[in-house]
C-alpha positions in Angstrom: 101.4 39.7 163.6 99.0 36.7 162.7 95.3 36.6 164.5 95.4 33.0 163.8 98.7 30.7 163.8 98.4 27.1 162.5 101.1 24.6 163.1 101.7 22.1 160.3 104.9 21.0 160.9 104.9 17.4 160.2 102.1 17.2 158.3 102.0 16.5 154.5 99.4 17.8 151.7 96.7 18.5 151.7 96.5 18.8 155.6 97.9 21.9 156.2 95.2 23.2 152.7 92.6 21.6 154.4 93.1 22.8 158.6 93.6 26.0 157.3 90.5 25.8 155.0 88.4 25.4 158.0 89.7 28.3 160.3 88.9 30.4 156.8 85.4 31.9 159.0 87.4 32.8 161.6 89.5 35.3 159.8 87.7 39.3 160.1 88.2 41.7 157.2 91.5 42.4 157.7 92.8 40.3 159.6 95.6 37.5 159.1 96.7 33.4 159.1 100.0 32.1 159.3 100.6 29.0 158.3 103.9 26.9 159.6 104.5 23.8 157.8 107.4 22.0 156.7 106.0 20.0 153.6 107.2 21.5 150.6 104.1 21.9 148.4 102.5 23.8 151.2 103.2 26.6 150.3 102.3 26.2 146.4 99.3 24.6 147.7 98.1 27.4 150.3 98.8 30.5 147.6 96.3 28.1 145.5 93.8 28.3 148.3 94.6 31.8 149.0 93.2 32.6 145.2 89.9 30.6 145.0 89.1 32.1 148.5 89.8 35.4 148.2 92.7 36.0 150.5 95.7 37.5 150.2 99.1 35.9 149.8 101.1 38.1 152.1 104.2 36.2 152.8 105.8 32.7 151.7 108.8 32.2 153.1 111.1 29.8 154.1 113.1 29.6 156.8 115.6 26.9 158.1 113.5 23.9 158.9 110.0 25.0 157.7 108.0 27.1 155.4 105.7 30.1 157.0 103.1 31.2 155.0 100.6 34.5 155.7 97.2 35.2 154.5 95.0 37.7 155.2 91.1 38.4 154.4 91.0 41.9 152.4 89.6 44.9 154.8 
């Protein structure tokens, strides 16, 4: 389970990068982002993200009409 959830669904890059990128502060050691969004570089885009911030990529996955990606800050 996901402390924060952000709903992209409709949105195309680099919206869902960039709402995401500013809820970043939010996130406590440990503690995770998911990431629904239905534009298909999301998720190549958010793992990007992930890397030059420091999270971790903890799921990518699709599933029938969207893509949900999980990050979490390392504890």
């Amino acid at each position: 389970m996901s402390d924060i959830q952000i709903d992209c669904i409709g949105l195309k890059c680099p919206l869902p990068v960039l709402l995401a990128r500013k809820r970043i502060g939010e996130l406590k050691p440990g503690s995770a982002m998911t990431i629904l969004a239905d534009d298909p570089l999301a998720p190549l885009d958010l793992a990007h993200m992930a890397q030059e911030e420091g999270l971790e990529l903890i799921n990518s996955a699709p599933t029938q009409s969207y893509f949900e990606v999980v990050l979490r800050r390392p504890a």
